[in-house]
N, CA, C and O of each residue as an XYZ file, in Angstrom:
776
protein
N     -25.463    -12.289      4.224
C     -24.658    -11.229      4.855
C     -23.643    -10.719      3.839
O     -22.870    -11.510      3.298
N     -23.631     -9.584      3.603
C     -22.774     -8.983      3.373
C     -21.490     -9.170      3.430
O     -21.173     -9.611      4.535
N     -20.341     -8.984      2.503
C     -18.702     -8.804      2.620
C     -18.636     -7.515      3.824
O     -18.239     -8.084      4.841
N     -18.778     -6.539      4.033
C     -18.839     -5.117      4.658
C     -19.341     -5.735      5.982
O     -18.619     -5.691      6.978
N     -20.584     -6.318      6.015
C     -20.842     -7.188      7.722
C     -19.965     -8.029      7.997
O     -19.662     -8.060      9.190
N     -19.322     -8.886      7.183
C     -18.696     -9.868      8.013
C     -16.716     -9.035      8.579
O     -16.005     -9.369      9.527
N     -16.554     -8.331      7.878
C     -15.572     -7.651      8.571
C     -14.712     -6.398      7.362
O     -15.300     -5.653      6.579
N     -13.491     -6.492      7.528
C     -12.520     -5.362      6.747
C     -12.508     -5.803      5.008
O     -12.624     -6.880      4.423
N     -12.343     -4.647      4.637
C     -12.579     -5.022      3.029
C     -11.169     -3.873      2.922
O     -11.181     -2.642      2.939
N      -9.789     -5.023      2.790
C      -8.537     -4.090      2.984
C      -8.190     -3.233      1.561
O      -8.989     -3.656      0.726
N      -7.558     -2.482      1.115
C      -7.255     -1.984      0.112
C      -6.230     -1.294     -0.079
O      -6.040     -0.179      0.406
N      -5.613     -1.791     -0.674
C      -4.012     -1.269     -1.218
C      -3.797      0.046     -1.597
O      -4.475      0.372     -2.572
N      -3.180      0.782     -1.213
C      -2.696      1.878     -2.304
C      -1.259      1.969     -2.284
O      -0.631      1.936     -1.226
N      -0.650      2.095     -3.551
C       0.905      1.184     -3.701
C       1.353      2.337     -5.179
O       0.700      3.147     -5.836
N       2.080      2.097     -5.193
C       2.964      2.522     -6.319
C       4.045      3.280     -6.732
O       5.071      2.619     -6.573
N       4.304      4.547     -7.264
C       5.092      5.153     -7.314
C       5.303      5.728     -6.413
O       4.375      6.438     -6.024
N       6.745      5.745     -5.511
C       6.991      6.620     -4.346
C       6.690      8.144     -5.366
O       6.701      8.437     -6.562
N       6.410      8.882     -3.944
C       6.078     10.645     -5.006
C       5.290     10.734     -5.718
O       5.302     11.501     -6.680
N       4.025      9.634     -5.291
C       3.018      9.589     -6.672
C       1.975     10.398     -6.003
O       1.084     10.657     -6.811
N       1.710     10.984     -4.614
C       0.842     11.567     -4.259
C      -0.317     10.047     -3.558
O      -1.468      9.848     -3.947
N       0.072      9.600     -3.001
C      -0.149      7.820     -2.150
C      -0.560      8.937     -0.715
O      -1.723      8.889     -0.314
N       0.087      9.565     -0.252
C       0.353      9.983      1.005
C      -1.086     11.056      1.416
O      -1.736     11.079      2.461
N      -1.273     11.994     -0.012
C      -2.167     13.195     -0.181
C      -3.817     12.204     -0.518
O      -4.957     12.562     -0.223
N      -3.517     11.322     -0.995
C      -4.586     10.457     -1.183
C      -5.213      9.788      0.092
O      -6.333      9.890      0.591
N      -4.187      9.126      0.415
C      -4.516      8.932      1.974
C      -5.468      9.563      3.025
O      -6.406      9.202      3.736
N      -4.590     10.949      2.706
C      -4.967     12.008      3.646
C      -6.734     12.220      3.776
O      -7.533     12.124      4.707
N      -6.839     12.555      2.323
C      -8.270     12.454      1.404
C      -9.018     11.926      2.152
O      -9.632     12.504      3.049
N      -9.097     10.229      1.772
C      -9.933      9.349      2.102
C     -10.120      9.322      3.757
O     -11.252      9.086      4.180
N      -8.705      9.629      4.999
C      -9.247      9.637      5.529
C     -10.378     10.903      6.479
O     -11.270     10.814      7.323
N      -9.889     11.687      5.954
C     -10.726     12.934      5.861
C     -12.392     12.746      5.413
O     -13.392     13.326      5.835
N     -12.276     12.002      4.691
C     -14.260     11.190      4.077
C     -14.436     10.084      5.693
O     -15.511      9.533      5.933
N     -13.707      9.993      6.252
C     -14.201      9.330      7.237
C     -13.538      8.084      7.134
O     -13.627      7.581      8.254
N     -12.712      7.060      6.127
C     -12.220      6.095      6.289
C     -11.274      5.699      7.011
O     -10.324      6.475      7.107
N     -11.207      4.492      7.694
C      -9.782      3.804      8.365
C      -8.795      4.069      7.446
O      -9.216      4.117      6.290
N      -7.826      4.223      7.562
C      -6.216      4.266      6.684
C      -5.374      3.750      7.647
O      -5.643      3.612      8.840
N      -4.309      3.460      7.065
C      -3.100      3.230      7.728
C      -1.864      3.414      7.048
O      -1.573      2.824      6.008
N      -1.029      4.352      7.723
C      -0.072      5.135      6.986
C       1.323      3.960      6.507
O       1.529      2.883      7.067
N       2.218      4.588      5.236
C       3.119      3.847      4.566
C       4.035      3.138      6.100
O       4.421      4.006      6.884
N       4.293      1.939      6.414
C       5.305      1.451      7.010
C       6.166      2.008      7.089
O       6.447      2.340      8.241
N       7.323      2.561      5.742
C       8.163      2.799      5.311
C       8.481      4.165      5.464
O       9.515      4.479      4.874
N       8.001      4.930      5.976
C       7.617      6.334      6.393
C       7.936      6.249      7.547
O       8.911      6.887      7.947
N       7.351      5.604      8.222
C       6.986      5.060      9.705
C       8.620      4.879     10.686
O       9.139      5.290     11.723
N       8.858      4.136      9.721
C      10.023      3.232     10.113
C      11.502      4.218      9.476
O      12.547      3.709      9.883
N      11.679      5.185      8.796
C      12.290      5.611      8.704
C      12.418      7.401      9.348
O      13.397      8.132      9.203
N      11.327      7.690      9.944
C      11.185      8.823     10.960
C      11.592      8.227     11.988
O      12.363      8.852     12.717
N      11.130      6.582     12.432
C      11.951      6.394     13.936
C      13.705      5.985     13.826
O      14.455      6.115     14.793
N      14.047      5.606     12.811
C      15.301      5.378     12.397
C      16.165      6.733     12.660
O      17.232      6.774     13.273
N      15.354      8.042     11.957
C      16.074      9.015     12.293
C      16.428      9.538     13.656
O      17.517     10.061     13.890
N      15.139      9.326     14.868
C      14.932      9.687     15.379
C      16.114      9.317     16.569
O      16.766      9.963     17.388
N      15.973      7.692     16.107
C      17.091      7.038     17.042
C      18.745      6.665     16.846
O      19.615      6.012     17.422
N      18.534      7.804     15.253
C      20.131      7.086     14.596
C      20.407      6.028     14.193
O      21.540      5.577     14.027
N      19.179      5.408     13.950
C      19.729      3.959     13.508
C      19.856      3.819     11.944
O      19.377      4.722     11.258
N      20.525      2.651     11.279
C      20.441      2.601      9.961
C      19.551      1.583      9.235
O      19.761      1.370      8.042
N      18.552      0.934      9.897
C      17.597      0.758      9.369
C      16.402      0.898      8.287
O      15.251      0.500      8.106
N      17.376      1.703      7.689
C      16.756      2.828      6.451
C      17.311      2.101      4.969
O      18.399      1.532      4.875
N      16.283      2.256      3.803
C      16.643      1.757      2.985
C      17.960      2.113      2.229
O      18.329      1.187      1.505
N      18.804      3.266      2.207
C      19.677      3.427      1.845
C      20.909      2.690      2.595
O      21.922      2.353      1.983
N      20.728      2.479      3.950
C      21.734      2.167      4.771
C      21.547      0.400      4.407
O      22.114     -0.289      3.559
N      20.775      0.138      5.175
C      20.227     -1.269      5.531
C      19.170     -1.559      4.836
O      18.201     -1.551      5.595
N      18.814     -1.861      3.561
C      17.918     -2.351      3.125
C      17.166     -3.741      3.261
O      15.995     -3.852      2.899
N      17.897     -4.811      3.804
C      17.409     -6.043      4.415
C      16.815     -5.644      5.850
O      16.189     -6.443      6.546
N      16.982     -4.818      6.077
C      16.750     -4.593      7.991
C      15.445     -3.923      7.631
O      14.401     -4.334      8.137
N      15.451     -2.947      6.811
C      14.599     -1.759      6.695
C      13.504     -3.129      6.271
O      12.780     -3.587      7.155
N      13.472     -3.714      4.847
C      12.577     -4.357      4.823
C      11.868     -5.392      5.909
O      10.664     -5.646      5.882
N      12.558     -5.805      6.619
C      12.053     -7.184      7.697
C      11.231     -6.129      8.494
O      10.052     -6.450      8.638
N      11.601     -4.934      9.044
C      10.851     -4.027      9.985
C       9.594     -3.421      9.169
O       8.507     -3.339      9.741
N       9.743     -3.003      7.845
C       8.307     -3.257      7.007
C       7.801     -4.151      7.064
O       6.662     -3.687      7.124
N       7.613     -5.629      7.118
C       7.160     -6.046      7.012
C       6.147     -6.602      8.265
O       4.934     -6.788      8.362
N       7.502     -6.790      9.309
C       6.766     -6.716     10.671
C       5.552     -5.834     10.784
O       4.404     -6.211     11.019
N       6.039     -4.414     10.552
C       5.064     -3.749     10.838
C       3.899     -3.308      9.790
O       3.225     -2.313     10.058
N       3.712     -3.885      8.856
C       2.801     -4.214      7.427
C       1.810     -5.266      8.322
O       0.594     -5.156      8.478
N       2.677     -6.287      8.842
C       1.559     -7.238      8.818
C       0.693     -7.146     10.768
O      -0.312     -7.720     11.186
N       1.562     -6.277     11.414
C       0.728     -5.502     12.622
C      -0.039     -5.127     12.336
O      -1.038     -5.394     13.005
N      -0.232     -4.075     10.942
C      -1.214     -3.380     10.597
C      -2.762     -3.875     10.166
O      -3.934     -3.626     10.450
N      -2.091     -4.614      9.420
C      -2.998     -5.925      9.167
C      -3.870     -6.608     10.222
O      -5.091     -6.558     10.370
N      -3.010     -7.206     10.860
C      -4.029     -7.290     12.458
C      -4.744     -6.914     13.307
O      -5.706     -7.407     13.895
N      -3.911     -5.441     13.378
C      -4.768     -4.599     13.728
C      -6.265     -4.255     13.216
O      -7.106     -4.044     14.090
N      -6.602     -4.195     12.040
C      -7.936     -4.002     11.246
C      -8.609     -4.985     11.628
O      -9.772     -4.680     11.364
N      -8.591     -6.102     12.145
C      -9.402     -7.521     12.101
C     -10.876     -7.259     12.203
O     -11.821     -7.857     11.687
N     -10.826     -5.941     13.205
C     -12.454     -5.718     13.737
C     -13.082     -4.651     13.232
O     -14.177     -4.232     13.609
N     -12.080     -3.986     11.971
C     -13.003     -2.667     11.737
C     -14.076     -3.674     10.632
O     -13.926     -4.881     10.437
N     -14.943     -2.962     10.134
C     -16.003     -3.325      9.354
C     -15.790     -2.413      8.251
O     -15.210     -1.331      8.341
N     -16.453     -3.073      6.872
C     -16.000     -2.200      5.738
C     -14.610     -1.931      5.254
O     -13.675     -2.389      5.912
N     -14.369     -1.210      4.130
C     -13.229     -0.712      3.466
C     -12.430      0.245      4.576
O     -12.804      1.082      5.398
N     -11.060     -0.339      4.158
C     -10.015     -0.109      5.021
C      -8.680      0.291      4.119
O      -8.076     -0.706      3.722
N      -8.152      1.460      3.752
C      -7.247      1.746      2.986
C      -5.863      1.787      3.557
O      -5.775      2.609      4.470
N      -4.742      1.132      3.284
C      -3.440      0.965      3.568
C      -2.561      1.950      2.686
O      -2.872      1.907      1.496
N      -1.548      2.816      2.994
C      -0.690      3.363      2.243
C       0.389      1.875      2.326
O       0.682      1.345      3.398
N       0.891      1.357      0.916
C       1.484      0.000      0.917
C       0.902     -0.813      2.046
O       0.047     -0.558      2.894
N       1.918     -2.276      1.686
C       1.162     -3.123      2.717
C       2.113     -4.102      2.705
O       3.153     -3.822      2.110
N       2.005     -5.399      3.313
C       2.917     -6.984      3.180
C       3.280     -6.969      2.271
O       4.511     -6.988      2.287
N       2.719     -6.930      0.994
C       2.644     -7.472     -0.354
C       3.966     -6.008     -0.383
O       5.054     -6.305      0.111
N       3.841     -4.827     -0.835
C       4.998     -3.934     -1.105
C       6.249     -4.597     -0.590
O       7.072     -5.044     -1.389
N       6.479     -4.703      1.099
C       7.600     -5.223      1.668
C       8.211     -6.172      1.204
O       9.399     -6.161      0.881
N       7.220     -7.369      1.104
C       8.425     -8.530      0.304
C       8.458     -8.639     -0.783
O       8.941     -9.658     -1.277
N       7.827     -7.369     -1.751
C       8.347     -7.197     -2.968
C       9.794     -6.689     -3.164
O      10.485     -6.769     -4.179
N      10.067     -6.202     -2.081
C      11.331     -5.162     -2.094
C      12.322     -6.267     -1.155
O      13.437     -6.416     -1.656
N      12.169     -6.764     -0.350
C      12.819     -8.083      0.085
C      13.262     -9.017     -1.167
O      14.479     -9.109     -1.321
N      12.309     -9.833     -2.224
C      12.605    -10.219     -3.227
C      13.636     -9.575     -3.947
O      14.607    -10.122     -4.471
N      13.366     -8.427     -3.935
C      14.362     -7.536     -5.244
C      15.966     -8.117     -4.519
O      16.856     -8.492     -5.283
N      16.226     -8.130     -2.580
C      17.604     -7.997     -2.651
C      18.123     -9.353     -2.611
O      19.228     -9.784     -2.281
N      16.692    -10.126     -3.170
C      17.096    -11.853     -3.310
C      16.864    -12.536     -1.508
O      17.867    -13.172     -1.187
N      15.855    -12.503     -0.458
C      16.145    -12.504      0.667
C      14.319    -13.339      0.783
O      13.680    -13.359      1.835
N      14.074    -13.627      0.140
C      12.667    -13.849      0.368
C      12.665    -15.041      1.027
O      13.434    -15.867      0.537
N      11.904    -15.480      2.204
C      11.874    -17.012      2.479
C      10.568    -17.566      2.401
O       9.647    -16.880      1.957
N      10.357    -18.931      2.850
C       9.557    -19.640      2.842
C       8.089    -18.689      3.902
O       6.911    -18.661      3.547
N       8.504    -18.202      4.841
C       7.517    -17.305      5.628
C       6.799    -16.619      5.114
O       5.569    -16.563      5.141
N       7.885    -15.776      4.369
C       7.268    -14.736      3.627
C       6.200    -15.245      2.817
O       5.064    -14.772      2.846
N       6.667    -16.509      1.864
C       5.730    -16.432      0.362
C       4.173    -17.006      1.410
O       3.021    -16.870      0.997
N       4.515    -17.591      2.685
C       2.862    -18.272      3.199
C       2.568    -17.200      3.658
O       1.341    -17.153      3.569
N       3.111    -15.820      4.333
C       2.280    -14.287      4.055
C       1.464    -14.138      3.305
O       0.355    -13.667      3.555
N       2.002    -14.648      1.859
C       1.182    -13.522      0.864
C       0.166    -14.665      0.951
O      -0.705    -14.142      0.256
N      -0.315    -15.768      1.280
C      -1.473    -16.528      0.960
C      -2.050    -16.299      2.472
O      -3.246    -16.014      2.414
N      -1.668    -16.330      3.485
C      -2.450    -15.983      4.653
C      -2.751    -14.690      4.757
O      -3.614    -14.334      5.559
N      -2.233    -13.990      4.141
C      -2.690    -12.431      4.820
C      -3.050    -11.346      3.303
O      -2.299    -10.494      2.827
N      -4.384    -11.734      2.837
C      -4.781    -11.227      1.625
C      -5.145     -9.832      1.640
O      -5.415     -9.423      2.770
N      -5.206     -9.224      0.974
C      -5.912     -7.821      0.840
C      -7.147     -8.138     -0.237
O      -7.651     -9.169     -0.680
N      -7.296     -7.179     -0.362
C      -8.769     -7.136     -1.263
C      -8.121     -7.087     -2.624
O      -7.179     -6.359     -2.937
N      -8.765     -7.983     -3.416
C      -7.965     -8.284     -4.911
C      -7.881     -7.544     -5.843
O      -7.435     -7.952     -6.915
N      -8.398     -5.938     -5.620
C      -8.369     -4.832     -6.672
C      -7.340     -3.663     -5.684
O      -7.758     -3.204     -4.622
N      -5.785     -3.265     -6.337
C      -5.265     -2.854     -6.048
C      -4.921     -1.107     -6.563
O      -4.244     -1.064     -7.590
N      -5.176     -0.186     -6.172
C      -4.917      0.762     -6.409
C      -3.287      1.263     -6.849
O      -2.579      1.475     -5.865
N      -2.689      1.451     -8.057
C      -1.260      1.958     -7.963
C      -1.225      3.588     -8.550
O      -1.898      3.956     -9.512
N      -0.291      4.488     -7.758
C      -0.890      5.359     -8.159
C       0.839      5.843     -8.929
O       1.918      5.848     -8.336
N       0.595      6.170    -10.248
C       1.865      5.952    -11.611
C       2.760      7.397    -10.998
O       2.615      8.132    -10.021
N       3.739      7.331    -12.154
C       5.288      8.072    -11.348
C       3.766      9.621    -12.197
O       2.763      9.794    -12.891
N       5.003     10.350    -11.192
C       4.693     12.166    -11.387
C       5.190     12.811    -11.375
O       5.349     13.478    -10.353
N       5.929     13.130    -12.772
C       7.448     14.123    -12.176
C       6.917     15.152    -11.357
O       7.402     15.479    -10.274
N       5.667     15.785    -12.016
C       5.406     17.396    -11.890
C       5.040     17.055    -10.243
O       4.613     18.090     -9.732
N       5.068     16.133     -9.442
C       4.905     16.503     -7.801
C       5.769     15.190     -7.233
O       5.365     14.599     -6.231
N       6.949     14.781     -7.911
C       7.618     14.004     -6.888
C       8.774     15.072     -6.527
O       9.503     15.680     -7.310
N       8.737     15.121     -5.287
C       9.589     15.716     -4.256
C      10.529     14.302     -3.332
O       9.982     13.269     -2.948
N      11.838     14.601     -3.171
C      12.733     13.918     -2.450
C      12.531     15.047     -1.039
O      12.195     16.232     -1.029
N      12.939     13.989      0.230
C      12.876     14.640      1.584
C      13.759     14.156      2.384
O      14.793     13.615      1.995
N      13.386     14.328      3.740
C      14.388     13.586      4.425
C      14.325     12.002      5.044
O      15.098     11.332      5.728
N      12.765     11.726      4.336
C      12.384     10.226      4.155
C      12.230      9.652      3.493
O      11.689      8.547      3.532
N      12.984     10.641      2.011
C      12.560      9.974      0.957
C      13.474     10.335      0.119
O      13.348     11.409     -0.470
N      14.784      9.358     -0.144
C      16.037      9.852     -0.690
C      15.730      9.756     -1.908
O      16.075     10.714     -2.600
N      15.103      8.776     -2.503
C      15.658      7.770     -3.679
C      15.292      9.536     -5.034
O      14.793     10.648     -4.867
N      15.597      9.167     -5.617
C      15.441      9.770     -6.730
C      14.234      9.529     -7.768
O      13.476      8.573     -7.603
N      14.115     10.202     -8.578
C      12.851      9.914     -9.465
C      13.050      8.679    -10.555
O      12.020      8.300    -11.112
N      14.021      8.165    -10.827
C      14.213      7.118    -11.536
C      14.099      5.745    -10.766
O      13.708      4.711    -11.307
N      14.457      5.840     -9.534
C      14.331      4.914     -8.358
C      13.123      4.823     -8.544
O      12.702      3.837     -9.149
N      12.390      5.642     -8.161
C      10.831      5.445     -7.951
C      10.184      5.153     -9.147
O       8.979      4.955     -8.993
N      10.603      5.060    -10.323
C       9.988      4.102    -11.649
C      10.493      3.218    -11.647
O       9.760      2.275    -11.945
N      11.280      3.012    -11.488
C      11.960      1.416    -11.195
C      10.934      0.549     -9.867
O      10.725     -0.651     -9.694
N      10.601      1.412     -9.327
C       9.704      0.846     -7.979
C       8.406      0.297     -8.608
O       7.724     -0.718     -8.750
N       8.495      1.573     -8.884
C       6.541      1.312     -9.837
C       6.086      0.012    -10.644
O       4.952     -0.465    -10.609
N       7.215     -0.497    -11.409
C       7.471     -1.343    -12.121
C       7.664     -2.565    -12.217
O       7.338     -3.355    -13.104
N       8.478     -2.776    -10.801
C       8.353     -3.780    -10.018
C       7.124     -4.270     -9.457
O       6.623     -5.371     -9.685
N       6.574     -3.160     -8.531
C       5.016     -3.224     -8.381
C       4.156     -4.319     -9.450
O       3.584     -5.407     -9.387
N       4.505     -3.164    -10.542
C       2.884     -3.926    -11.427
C       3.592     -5.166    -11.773
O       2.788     -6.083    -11.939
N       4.717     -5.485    -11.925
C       4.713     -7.439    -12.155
C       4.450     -7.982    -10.755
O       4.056     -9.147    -10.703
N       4.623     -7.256     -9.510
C       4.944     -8.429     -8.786
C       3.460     -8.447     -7.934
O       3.441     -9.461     -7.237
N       2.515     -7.836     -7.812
C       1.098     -7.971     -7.833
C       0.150     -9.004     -8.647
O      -0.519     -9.955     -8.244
N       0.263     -8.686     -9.406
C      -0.431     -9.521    -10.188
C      -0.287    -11.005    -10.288
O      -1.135    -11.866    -10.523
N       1.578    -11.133     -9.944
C       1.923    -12.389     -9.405
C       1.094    -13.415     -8.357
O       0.782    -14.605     -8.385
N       0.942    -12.478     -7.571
C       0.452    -12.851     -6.416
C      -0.770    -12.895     -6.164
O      -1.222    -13.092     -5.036
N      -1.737    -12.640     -7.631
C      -3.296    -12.967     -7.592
C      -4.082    -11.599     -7.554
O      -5.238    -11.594     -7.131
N      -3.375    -10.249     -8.061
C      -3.809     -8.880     -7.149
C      -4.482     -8.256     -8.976
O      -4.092     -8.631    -10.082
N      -5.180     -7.594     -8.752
C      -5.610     -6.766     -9.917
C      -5.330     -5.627     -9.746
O      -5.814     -5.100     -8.745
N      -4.343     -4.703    -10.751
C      -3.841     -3.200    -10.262
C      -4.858     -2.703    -11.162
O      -5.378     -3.287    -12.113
N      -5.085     -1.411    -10.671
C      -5.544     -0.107    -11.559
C      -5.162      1.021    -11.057
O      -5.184      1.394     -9.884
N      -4.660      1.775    -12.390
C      -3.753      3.093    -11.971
C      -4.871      4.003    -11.710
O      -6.013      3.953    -12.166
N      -4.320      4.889    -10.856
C      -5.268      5.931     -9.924
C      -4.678      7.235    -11.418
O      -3.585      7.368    -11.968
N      -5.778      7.835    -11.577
C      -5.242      8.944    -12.647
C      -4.779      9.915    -11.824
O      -5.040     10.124    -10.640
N      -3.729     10.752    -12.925
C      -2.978     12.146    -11.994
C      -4.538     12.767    -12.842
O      -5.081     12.948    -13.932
N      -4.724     12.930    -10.882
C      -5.486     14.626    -11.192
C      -5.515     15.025     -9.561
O      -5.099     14.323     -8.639
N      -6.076     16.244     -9.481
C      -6.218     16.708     -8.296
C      -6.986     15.954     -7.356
O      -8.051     15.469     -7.739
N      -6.399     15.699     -5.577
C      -6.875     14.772     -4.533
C      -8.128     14.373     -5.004
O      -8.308     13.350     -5.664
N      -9.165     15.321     -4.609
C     -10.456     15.296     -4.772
C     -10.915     14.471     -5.681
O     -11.864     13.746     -5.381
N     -10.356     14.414     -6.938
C     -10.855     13.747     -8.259
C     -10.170     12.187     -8.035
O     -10.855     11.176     -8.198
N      -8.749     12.133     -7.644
C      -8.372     10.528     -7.155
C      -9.578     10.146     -6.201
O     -10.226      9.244     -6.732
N     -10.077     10.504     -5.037
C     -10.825     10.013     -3.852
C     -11.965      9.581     -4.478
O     -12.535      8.581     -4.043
N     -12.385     10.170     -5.424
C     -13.979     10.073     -5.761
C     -13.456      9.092     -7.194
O     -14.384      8.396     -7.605
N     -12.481      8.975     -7.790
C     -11.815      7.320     -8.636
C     -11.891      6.310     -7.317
O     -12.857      5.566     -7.147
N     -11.030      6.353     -6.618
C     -10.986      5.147     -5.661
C     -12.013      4.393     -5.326
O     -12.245      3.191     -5.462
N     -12.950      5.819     -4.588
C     -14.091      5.508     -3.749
C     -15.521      4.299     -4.981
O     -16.285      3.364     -4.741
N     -15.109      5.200     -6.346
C     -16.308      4.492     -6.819
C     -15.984      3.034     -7.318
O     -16.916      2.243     -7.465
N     -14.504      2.606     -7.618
C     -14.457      1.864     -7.685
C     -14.724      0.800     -6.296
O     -15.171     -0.338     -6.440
N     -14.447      1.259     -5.254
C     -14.665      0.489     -4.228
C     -16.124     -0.053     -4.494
O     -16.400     -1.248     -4.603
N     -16.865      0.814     -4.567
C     -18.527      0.465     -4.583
C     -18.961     -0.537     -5.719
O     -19.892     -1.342     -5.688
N     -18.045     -0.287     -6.745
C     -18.044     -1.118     -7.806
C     -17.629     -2.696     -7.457
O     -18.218     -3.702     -7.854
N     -16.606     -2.640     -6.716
C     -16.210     -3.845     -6.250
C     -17.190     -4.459     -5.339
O     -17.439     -5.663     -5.407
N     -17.764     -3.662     -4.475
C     -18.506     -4.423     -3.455
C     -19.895     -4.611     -4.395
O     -20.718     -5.324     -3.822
N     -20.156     -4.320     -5.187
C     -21.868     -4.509     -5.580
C     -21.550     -6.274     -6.517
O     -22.256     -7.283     -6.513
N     -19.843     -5.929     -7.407
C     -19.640     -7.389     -7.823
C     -19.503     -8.463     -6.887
O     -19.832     -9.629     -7.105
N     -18.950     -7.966     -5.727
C     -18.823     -9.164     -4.281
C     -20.203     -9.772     -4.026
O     -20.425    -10.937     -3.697
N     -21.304     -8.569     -4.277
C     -22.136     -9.303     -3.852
C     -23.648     -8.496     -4.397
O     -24.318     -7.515     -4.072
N     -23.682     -9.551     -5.384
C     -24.811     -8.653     -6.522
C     -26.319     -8.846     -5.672
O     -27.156     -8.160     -6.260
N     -26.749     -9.345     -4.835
C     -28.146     -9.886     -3.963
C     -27.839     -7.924     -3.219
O     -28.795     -7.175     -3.017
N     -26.651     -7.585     -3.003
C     -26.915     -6.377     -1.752
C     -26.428     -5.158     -2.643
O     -25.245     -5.019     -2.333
N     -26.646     -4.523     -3.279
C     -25.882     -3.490     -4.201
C     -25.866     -2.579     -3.295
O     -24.892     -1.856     -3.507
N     -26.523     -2.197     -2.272
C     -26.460     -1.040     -1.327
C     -25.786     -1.000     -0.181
O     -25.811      0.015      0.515
């Protein structure tokens, strides 16, 4: 049997906030794939919504624990799809950014061994020419290389293989992603290449 029969084949997409993560998303799920949108997005539209400061500028310990909660819902949620399953960030992002404010506990680090993703990680690198700040997305463009950066050490830490998604237009990222996916699954399992 197959990796793809026996259930979700999860997949990261992580990296530079403003890296075009979001337009990629969009992409893939437009080809028909499961996605599941950034936490951090998520959680800071309902923050606005309700006034709360749960937001990384305000509350950055709060903001993260509610990423993460809801990182690893997401996670659960997939249990029953079949095949490749693309995440905008995931667990692994959240308590990377938990770590940074020194807050990490013992829970967290048995996360990252109970709740794996698929070991080839998509990061997609900073972009001046299309990072835009919004009203969910304060940080600045130096913030977000500083993010990126963090990323690629703290992945790999944790057993993950990154590869940068090239800047080019959607279309041309989807059809990078996608073939590497296929690439991955034919090494998972060289008896089924199809």
């Amino acid at each position: 049997m197959s990796r793809t029969e026996e259930g979700p084949l999860r997949f990261i997409l992580s990296g530079c906030s403003g890296g075009g993560k979001s337009t990629l998303l969009a992409e893939l799920l437009a080809r028909g794939f499961p996605v599941f949108d950034e936490p951090g997005r998520r959680i800071v539209r309902e923050q606005q919504a309700l006034g709360g400061s749960a937001v990384p500028w305000r509350d950055p310990e709060s903001f993260a624990s509610r990423a993460i909660h809801l990182a690893r819902a997401d996670y659960e949620a997939a249990s029953e799809i079949k095949g490749p399953i693309f995440y905008d960030r995931s667990l692994i992002d959240a308590i990377s950014f938990l770590e940074e404010l020194g807050r990490v506990s013992v829970n967290h680090a048995e996360m990252l061994v109970t709740h794996r993703y698929a070991s080839l990680v998509f990061l997609v690198p900073p972009w001046r020419e299309i990072f835009t700040k919004d009203d969910e997305r304060q940080a600045d463009f130096k913030y977000a290389v500083d993010e990126y950066e963090r990323l690629l050490r703290f992945y790999p830490r944790y057993g993950y293989k990154t590869i940068i998604v090239p800047k080019a237009p959607v279309a041309v990222r989807a059809d990078f992603v996608l073939r590497e996916v296929v690439r991955r699954k034919r090494l998972a399992d060289p008896e089924n290449p199809d």
